[in-house]
Legacy VTK file of the C-alpha trace (Angstrom):
# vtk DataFile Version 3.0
C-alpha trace
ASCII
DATASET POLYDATA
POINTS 86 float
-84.583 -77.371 -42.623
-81.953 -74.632 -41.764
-83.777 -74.704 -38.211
-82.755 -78.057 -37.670
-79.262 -77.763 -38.771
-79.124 -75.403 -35.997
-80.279 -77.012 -33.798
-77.806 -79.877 -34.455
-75.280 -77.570 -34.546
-75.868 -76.735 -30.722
-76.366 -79.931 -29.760
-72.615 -81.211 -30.522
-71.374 -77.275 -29.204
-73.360 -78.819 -25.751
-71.612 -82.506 -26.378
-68.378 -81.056 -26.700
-68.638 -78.851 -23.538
-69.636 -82.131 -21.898
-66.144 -84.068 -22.863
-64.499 -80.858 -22.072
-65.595 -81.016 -18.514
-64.730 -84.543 -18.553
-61.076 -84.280 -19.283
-61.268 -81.381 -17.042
-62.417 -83.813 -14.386
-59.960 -86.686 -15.553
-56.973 -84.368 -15.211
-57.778 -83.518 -11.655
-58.463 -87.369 -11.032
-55.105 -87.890 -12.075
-53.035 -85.577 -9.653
-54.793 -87.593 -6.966
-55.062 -90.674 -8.326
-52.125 -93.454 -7.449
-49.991 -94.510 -10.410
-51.518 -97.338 -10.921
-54.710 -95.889 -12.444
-52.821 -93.048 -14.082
-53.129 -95.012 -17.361
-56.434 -95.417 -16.976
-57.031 -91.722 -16.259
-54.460 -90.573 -19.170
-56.781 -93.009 -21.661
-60.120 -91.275 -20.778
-58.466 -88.120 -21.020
-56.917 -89.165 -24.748
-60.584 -90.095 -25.299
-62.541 -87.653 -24.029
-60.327 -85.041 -25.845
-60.634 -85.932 -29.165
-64.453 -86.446 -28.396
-64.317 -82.985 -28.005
-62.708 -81.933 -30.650
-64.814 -84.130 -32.990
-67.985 -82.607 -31.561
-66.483 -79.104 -32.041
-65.386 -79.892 -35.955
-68.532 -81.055 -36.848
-70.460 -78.220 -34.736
-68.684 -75.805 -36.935
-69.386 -77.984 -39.794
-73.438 -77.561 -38.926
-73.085 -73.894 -37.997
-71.319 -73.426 -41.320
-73.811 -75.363 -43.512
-76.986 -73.528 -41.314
-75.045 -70.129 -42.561
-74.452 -70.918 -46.366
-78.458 -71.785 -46.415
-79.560 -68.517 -44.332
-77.726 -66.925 -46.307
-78.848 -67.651 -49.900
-82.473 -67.411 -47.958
-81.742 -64.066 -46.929
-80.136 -62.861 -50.569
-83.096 -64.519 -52.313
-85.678 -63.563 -50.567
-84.445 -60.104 -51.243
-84.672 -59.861 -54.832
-87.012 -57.815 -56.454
-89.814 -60.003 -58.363
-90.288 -59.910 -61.843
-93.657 -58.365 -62.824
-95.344 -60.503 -66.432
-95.293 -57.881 -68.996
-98.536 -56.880 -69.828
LINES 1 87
86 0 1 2 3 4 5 6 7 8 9 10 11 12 13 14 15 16 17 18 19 20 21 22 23 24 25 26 27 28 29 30 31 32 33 34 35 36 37 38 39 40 41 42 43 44 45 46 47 48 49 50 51 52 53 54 55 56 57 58 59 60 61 62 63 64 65 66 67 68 69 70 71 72 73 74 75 76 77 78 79 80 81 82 83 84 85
């Protein structure tokens, strides 16, 4: 289960590059662009940037979840076993 968590977890770190590069893209549209689709452009950068963010937040939200379980894995896994008394 912790797998897939991380593999979640890279999937919205690759969705938020994605709308990063977009508003990237968007704010170069808009130095060339005429003003009447400025407001277009400004909306799809508004857009796209929270997108990102959102992506990012919950990314960190995954990658902090996959942790807290790897963890207690890790710690548990560690501990001696209890031999039954004879």
């Amino acid at each position: 289960m912790a797998y897939l968590i991380f593999i979640i977890a890279w999937a919205l770190l690759g969705a938020s590059l994605w709308f990063g590069s977009r508003v990237q893209s968007a704010c170069v549209a808009y130095y060339w662009a005429a003003g009447q689709y400025r407001d277009a452009i400004m909306d799809a950068v508004r857009n796209d940037g929270r997108a990102q963010l959102a992506n990012l937040r919950y990314a960190l939200v995954a990658l902090g979840v996959w942790l807290v379980i790897y963890l207690f894995w890790w710690i548990f896994r560690m501990l001696p076993k209890e031999e039954p008394s004879k």
